[in-house]
TIKEVEX-510845 format. One line per field, with one value per residue: residue number from 1; residue in one letter; chain; y, x, z of N, C-alpha, C, O, CB in turn. Coordinates in steps of 0.001 Angstrom, whole numbers. Glycine has a CB too. Example, Ala and Ser with C-alpha at 12.3 -4.5 7.8 and 13.67 -1.06 7.14 Angstrom:
2
num: 1,2
residu: A,S
chaine: A,A
n.north: -5690,-2250
n.east: 13190,12850
n.up: 7800,7080
ca.north: -4500,-1060
ca.east: 12300,13670
ca.up: 7800,7140
c.north: -3300,30
c.east: 13200,12900
c.up: 7800,7870
o.north: -3319,1138
o.east: 14236,13409
o.up: 8465,8039
cb.north: -4473,-598
cb.east: 11308,14084
cb.up: 9046,5725
***
This chain:
144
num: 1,2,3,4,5,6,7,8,9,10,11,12,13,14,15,16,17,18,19,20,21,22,23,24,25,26,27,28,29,30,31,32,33,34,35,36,37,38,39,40,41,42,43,44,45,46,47,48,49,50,51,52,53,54,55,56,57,58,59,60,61,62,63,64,65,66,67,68,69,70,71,72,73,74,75,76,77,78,79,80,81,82,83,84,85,86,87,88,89,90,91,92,93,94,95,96,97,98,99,100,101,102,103,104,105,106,107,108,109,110,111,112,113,114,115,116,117,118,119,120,121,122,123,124,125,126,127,128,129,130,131,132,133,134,135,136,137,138,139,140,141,142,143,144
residu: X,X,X,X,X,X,X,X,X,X,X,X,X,X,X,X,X,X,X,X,X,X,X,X,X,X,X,X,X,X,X,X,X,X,X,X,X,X,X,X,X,X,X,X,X,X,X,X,X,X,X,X,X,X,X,X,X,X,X,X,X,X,X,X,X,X,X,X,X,X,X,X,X,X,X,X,X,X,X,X,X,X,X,X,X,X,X,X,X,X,X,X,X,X,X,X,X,X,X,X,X,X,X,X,X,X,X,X,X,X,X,X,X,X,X,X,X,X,X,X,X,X,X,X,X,X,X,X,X,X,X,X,X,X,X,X,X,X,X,X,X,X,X,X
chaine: A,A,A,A,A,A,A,A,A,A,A,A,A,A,A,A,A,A,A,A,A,A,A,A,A,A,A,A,A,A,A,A,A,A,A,A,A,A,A,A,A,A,A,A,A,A,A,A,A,A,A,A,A,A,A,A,A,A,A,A,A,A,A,A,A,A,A,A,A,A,A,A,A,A,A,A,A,A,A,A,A,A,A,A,A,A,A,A,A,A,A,A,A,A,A,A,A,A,A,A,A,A,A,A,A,A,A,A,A,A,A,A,A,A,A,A,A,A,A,A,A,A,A,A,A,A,A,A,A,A,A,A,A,A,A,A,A,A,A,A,A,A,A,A
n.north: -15260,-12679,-14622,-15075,-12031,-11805,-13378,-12243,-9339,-10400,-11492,-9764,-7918,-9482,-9621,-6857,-6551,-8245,-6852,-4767,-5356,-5328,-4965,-6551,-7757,-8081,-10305,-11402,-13310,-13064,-16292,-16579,-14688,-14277,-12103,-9556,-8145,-5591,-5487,-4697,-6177,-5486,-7065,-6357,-4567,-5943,-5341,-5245,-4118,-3532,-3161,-3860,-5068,-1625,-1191,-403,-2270,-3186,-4214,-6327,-9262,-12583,-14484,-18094,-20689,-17425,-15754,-14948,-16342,-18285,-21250,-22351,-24542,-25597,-27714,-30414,-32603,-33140,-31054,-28511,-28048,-25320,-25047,-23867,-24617,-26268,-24702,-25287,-24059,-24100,-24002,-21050,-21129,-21470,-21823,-21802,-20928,-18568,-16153,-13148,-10608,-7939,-5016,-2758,760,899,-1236,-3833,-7416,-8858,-12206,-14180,-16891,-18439,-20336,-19732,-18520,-18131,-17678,-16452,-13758,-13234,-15347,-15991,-18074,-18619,-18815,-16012,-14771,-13012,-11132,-12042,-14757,-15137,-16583,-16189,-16178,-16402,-14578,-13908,-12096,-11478,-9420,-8184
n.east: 18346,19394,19463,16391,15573,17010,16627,13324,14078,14937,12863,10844,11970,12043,8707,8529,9776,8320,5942,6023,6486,4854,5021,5500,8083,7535,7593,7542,7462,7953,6987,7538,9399,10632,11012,11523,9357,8867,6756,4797,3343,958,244,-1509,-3027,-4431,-4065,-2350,119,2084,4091,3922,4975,4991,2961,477,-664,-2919,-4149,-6542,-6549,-6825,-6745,-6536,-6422,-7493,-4575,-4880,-6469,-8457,-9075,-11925,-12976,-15717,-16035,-18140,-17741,-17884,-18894,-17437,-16864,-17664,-19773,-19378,-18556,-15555,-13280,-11291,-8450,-7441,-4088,-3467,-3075,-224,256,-1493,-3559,-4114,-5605,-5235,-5932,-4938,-5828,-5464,-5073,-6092,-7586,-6959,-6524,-5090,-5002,-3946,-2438,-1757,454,998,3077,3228,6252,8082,7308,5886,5589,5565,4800,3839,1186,643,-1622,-2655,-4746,-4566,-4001,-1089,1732,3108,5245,5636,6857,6732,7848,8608,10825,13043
n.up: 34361,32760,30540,29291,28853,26925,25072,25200,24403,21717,20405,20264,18785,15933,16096,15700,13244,11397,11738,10357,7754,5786,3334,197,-2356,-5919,-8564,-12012,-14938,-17995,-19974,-22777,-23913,-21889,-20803,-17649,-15158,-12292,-9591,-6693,-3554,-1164,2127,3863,3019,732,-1396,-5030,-7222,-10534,-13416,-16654,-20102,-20302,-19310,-16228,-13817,-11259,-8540,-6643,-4393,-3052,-41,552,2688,4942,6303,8862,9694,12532,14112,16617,18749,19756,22770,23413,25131,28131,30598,32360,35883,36512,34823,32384,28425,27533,25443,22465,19913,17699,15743,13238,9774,7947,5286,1941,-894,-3293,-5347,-8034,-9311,-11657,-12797,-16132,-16817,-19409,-19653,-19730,-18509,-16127,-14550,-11685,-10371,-7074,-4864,-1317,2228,4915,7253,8246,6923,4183,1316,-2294,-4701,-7998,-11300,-13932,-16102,-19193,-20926,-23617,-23467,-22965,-20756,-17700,-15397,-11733,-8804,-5761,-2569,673,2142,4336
ca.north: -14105,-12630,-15367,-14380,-10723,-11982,-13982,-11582,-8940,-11168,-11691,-8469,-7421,-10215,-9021,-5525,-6213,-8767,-6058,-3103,-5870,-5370,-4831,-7513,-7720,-9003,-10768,-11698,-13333,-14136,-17704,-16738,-14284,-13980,-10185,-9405,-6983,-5628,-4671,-4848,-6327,-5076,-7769,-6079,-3996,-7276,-4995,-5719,-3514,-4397,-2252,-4824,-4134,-346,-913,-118,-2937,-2613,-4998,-7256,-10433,-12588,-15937,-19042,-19796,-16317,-16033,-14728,-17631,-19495,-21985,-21994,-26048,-25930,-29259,-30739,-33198,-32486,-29721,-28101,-27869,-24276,-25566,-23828,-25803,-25672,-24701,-25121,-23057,-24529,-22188,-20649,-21924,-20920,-21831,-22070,-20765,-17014,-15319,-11967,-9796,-7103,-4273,-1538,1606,589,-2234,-4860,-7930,-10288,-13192,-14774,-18021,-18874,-20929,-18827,-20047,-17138,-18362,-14876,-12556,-14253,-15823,-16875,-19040,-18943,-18162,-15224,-15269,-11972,-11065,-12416,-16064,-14981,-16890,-15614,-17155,-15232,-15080,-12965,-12449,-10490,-8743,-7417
ca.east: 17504,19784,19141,14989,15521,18010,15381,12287,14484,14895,11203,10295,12621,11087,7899,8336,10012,7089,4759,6534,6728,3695,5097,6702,8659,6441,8828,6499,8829,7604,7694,7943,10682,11651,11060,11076,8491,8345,6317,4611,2172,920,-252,-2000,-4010,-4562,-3697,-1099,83,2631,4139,4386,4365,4501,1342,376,-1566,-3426,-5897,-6783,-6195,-7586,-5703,-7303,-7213,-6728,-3263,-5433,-8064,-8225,-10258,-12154,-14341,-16435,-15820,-19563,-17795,-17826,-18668,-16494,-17678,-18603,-20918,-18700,-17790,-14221,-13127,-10241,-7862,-6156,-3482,-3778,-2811,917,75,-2988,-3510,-4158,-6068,-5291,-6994,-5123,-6225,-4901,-5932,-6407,-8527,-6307,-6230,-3819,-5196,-2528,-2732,-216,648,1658,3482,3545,6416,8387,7426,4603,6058,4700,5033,2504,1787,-476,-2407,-2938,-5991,-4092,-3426,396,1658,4120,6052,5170,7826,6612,8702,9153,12506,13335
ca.up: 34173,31510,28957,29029,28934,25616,24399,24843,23137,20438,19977,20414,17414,15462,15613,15620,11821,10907,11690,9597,6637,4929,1617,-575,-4058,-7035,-9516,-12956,-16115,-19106,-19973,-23868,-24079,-20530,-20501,-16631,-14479,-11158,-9254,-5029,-2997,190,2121,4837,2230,28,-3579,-5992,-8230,-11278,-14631,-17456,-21079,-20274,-18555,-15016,-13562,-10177,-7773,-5248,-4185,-1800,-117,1126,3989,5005,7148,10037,10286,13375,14390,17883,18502,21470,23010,23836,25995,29434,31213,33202,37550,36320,33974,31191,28141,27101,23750,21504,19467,16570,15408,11769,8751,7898,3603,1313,-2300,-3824,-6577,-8042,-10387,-11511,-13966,-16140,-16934,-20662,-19910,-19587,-17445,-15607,-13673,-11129,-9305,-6481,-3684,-470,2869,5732,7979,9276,6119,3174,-50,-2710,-6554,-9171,-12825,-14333,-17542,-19233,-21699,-24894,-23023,-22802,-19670,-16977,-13781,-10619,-7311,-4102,-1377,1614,2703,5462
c.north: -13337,-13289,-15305,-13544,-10774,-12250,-12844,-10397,-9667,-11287,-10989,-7547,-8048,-9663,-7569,-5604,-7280,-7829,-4896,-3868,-6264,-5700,-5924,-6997,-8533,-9264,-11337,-11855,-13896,-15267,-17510,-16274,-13593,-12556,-10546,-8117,-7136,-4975,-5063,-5254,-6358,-5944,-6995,-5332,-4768,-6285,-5463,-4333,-4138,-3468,-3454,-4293,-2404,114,-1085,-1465,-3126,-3532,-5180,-8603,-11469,-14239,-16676,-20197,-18477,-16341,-15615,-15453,-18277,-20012,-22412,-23231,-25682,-27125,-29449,-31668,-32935,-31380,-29461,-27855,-26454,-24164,-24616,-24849,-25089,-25463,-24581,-24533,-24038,-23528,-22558,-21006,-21132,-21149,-22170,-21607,-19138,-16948,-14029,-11314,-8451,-6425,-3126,-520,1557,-868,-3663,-5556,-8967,-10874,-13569,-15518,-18497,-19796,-19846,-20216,-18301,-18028,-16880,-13920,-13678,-14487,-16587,-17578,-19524,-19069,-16832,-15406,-13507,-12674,-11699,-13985,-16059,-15471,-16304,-16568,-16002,-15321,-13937,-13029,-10804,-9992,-7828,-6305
c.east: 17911,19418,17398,15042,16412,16890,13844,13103,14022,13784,10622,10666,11984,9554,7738,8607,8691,6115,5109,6430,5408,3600,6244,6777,8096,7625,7709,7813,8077,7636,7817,8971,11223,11638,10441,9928,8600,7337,5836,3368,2409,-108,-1269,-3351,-5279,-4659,-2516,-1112,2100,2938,4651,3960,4387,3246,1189,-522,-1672,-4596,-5422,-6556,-6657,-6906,-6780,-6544,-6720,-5637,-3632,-6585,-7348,-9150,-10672,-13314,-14632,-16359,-16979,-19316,-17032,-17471,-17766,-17625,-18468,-19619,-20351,-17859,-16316,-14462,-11422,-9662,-7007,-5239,-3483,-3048,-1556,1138,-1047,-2654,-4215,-4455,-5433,-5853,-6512,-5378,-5730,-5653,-6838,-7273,-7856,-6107,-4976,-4394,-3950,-3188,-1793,-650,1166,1901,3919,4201,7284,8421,6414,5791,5020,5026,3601,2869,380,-415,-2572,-4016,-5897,-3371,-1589,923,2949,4148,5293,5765,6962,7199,9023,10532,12444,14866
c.up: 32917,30278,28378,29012,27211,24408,24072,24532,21829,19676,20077,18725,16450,15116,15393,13713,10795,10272,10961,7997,6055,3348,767,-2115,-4654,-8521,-11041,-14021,-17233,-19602,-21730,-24493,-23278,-20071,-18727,-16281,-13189,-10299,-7508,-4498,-1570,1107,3681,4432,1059,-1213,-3595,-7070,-8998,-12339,-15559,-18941,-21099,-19844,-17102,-14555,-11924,-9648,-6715,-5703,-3093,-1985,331,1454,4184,6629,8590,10674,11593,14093,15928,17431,19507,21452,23807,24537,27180,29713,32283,34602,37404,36085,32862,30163,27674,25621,23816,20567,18689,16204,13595,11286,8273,6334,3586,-119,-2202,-5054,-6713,-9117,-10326,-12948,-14712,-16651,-18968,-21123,-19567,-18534,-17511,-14479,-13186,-10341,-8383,-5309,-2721,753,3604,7100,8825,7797,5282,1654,-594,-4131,-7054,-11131,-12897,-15990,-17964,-20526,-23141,-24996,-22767,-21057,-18974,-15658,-12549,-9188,-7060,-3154,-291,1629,3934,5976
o.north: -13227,-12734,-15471,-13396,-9802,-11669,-12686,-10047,-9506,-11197,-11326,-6896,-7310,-9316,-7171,-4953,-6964,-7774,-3963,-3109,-7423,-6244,-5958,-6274,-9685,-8436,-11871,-11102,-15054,-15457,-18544,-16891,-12648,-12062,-11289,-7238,-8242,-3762,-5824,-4740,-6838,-5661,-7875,-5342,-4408,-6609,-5927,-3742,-4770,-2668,-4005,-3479,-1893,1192,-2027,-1572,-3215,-3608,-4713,-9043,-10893,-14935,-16144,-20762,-18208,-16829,-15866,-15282,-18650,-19342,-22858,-23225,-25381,-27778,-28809,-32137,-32597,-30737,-30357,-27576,-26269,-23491,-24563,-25608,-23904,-25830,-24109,-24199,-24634,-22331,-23604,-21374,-19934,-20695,-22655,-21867,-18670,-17533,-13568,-12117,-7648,-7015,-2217,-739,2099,-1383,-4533,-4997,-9541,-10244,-13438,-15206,-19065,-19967,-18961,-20007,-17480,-18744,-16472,-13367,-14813,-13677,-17323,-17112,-20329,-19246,-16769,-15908,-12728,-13821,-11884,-14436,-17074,-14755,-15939,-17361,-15023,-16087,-13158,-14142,-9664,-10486,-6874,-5719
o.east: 17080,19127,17158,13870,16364,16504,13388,12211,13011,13754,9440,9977,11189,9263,6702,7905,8311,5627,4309,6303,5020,2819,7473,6053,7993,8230,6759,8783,7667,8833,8315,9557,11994,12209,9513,9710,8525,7188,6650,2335,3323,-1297,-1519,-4406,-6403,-5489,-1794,-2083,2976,2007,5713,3065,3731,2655,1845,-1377,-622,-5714,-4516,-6416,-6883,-6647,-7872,-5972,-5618,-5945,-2836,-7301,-6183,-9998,-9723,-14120,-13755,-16536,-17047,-20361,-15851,-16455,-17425,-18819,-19569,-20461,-21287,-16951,-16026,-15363,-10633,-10612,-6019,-5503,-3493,-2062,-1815,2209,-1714,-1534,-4724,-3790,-4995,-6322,-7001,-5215,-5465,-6825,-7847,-7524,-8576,-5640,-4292,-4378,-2933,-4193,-844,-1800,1817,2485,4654,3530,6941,9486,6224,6620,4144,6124,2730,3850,-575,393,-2607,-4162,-6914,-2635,-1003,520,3855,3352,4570,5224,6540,7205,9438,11293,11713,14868
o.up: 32015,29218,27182,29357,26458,23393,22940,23759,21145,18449,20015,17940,15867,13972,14860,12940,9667,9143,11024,7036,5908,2568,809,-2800,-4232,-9202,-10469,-14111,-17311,-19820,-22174,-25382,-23452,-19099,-18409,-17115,-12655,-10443,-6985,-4926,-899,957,4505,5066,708,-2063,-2712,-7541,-8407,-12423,-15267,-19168,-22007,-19908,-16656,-15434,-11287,-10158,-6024,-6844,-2030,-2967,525,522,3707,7717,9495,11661,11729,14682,16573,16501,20317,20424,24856,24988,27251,29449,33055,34494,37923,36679,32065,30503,27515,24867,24635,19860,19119,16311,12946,11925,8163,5930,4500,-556,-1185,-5909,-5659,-9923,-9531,-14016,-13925,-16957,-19419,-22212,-19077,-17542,-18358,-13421,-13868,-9703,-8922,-4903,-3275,1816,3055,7843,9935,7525,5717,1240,-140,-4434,-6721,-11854,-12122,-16771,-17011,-20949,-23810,-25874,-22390,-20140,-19724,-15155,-12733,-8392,-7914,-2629,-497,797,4197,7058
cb.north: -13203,-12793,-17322,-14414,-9942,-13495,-15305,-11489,-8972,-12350,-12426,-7724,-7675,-11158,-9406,-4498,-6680,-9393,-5723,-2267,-6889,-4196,-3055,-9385,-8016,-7670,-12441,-10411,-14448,-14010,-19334,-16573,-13777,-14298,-8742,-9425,-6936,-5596,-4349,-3567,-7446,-3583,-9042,-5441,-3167,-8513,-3045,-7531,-1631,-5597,-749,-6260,-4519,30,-1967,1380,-4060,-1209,-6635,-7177,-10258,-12112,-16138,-19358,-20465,-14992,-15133,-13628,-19477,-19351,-23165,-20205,-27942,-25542,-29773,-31064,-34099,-32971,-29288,-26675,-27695,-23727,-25352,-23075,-26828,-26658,-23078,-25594,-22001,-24986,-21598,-19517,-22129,-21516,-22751,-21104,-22128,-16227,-15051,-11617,-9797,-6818,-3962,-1565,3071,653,-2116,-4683,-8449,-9772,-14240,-13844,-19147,-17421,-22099,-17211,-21849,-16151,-19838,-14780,-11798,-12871,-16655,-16200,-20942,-17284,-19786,-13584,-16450,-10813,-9596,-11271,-17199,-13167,-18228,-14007,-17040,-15294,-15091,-13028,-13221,-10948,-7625,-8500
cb.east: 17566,20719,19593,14044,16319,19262,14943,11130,15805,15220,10411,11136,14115,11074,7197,9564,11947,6455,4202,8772,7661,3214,5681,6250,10110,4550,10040,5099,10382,7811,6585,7264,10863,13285,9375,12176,7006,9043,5421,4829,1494,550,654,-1059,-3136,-5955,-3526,-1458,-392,1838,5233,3798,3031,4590,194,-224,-1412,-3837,-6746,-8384,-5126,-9591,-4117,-8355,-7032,-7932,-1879,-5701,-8598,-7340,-10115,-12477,-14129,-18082,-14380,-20600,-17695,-17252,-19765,-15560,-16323,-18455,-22680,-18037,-18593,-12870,-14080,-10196,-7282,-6671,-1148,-3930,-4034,1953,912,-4411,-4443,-2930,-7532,-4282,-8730,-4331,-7176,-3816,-4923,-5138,-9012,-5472,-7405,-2025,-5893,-1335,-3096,872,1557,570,4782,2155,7003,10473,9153,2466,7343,3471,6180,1264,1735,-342,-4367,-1716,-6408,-3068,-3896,748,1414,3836,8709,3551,9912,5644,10380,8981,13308,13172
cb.up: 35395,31606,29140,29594,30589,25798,25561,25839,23190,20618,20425,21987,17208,16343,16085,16806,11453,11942,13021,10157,6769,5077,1241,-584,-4443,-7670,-8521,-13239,-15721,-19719,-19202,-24356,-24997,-20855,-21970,-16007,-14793,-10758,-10335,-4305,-3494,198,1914,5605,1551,451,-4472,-6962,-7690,-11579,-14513,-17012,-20996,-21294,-19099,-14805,-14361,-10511,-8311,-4521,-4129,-1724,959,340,5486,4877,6589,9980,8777,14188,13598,18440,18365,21938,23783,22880,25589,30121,31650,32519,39166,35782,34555,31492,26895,27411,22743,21160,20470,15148,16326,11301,7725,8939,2626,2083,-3265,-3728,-6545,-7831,-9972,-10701,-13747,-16736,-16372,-21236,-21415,-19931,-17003,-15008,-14196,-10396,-9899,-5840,-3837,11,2034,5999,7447,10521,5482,2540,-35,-2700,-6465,-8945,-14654,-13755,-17277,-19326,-21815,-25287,-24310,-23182,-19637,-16706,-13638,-10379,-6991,-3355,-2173,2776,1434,6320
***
């Protein structure tokens, strides 16, 4: 009885810090002369924001699949004695790929393309492009 009362602790804590971890560290490096930037994305809000250059930069983002899809088949074979059919529940997709688009107040953009991989907090590895083709690395990562 102890070792389930250990356990659902455990998993209680777990998600309680999941669910407070909205906000990750945005890592961006230049790939020409390495100059770093940081800045945060809030994945619950889906913006980004970023200070690079001395410039503020600010959006959205949107993943695919999104980390809350899940897929529900009605199964058309055999009915159940109710005469209800069953259905199925795949569980959601734990990686996919990410856009971002963010903007500054001077006009300026930065495209970003990444891979993500939500397994207890979201990470992610890309690159972004800014308006002058200048390319950059791109880490994301939770902390807890």
């Amino acid at each position: 009885m102890r070792t389930n009362i250990n356990c659902l602790s455990i998993l209680c804590l777990l998600l309680a810090l999941a669910g407070c971890a909205t906000e990750s560290s945005m890592l961006i490096v230049s790939r020409a002369d390495r100059q770093i930037a940081k800045g945060t994305v809030d994945w619950f809000a889906q913006r980004a924001r970023v200070t690079l250059n001395e410039r503020n930069y600010q959006g959205d983002y949107i993943l695919t699949p999104t980390p809350q899809t899940t897929v529900i088949i009605n199964n058309n074979e055999g009915e159940r004695k109710d005469g209800q059919r069953s259905t199925t529940s795949t569980p959601r997709s734990t990686n996919g790929t990410g856009k971002m688009l963010l903007l500054s107040n001077e006009g300026d953009v930065l495209h970003c393309e990444f891979s993500y991989e939500d397994v207890l907090g979201m990470t992610a590895i890309g690159t972004c492009t800014d308006a002058s083709k200048h390319e950059y690395d791109l880490q994301i990562k939770t902390a807890y």
